[in-house]
N, C-alpha and C positions, 0 to 999 in steps of 0.2 A: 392839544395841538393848537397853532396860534393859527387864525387867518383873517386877512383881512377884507374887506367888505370896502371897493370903491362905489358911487355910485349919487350923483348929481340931483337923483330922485329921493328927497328926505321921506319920506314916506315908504316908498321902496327899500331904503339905507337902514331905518328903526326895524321894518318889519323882519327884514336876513337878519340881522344884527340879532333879536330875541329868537326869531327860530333858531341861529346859528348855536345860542347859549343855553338852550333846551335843550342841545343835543349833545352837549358837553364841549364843546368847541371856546377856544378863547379867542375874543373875537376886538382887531382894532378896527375903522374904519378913516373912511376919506371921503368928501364931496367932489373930489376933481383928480384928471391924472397927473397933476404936479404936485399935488399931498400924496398921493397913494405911491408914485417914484419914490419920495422923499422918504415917507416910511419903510419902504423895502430897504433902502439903500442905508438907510439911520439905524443905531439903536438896535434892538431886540429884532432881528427879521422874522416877519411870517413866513412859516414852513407853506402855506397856502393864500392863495388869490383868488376874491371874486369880485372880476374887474368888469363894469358896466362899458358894453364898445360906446355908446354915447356920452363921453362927458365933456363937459370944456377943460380948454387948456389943453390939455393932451389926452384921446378916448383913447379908448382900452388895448387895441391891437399897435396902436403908439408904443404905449406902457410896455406892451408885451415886448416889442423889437428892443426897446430901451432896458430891458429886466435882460435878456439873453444877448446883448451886444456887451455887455461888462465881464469882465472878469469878477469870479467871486466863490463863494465855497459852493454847499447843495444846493442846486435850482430851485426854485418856488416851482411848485405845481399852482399854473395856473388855469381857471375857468373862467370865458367869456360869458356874462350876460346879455343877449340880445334880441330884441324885437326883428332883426332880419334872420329868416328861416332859409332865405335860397340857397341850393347848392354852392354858388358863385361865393356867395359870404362866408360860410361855412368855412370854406375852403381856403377863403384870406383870412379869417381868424385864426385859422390852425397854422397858416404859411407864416402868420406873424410871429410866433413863438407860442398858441396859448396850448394844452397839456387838451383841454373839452372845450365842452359851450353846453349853453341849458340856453333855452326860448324862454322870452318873457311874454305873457305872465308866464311864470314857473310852476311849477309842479313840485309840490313838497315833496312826495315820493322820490318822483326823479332825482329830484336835486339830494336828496339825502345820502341817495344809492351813488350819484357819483362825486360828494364830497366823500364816501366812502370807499370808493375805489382811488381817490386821490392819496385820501388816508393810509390805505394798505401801501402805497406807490414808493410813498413820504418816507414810511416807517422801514420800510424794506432799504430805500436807499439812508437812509441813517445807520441802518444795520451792517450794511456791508463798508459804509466808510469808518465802521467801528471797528471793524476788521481788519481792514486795510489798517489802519493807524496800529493794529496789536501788531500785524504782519509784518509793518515798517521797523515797530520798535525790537523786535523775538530777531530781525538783520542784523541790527544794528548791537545786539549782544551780541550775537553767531562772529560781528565783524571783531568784535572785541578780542578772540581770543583767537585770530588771526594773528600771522606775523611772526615777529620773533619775539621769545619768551624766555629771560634769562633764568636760568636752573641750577643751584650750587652743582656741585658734581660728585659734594660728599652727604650732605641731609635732603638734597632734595626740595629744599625750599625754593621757592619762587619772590623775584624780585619785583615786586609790585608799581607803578606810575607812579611811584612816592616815596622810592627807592629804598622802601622799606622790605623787610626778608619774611615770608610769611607758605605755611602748609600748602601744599596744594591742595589740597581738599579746599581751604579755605578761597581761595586765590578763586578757583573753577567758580565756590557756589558764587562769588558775587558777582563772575564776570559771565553769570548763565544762571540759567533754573535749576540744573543739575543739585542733585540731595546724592549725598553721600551714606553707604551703610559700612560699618567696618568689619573684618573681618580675616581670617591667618591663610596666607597661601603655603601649598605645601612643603614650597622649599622653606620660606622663613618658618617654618612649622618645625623642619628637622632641624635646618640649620641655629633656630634660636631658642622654641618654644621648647623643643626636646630637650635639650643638656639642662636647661633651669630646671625641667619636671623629673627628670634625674638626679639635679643635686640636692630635692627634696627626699629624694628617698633613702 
């Protein structure tokens, strides 16, 4: 999972950055909030953010209002870094769009446990927009075979978008999942099966 690392503090920046990649995490970074936009907004986006609220150009809870005012696919879970701990800050960090926040200095612990609860966050909504898209697509066959559907009236074939004449069986599997077994019903059973199995005896 990709995340990016903003933060103004080159020292602070190297240090997340190697713990980030000790922990299996793929990790891009930024020194400012107008690199760290840019990279969400560019290219490959980071599923996750750990965005420092002090930076120049644009700090962190900027970044956040700017990340959540766009239209776009999955959100970025984002995490504030910051040296203010008061309730009041807290609280404009989270109103500005960010997902947590960890106090600096950090706490590896801490920070592990909720890049990992981001993680599970992350994973869970990829999961279900992976569903949604089967769910969209399983319609959109279901709508296929809606409507009207032309049918000889003596074999039975079905006339396909391409105005070609083809089995029903065949017609169904492609325009559905459906699988087909074959098999004699009873009336074609007397009515056909039976006289051939008599005129072998």
């Amino acid at each position: 999972m990709k995340v990016l690392i903003a933060d103004d503090d080159l020292v602070t920046l190297r240090l997340l950055e190697v713990t980030l990649k000790s922990w299996g995490y793929e990790v891009c970074t930024a020194t400012d909030g107008v690199e760290a936009l840019r990279i969400i907004e560019e290219g490959a986006r980071p599923e996750m953010a750990l965005l420092d609220w002090q930076m120049p150009g644009r700090d962190g809870p900027e970044v956040c209002r700017n990340i959540r005012a766009r239209p776009q696919g999955l959100p970025v879970y984002i995490i504030l870094l910051t040296s203010l701990g008061g309730r009041q800050d807290i609280i404009q960090g989270l109103q500005s769009g960010a997902d947590d926040y960890v106090t600096k200095p950090f706490d590896r612990d801490e920070l592990r446990a909720r890049l990992d609860v981001g993680r599970r966050i992350v994973e869970l909504q990829l999961s279900l927009a992976a569903r949604v898209q089967q769910l969209e697509e399983a319609l959109v066959r279901v709508k296929q075979l809606q409507g009207l559907v032309p049918i000889c009236s003596y074999c039975k074939k079905i006339r396909n978008d391409k105005n070609f004449w083809q089995q029903v069986e065949a017609y169904v599997s492609e325009h559905s999942e459906a699988k087909f077994s074959h098999g004699i019903c009873p009336e074609c059973f007397e009515n056909i099966v039976k006289p051939q199995l008599d005129q072998l005896r």
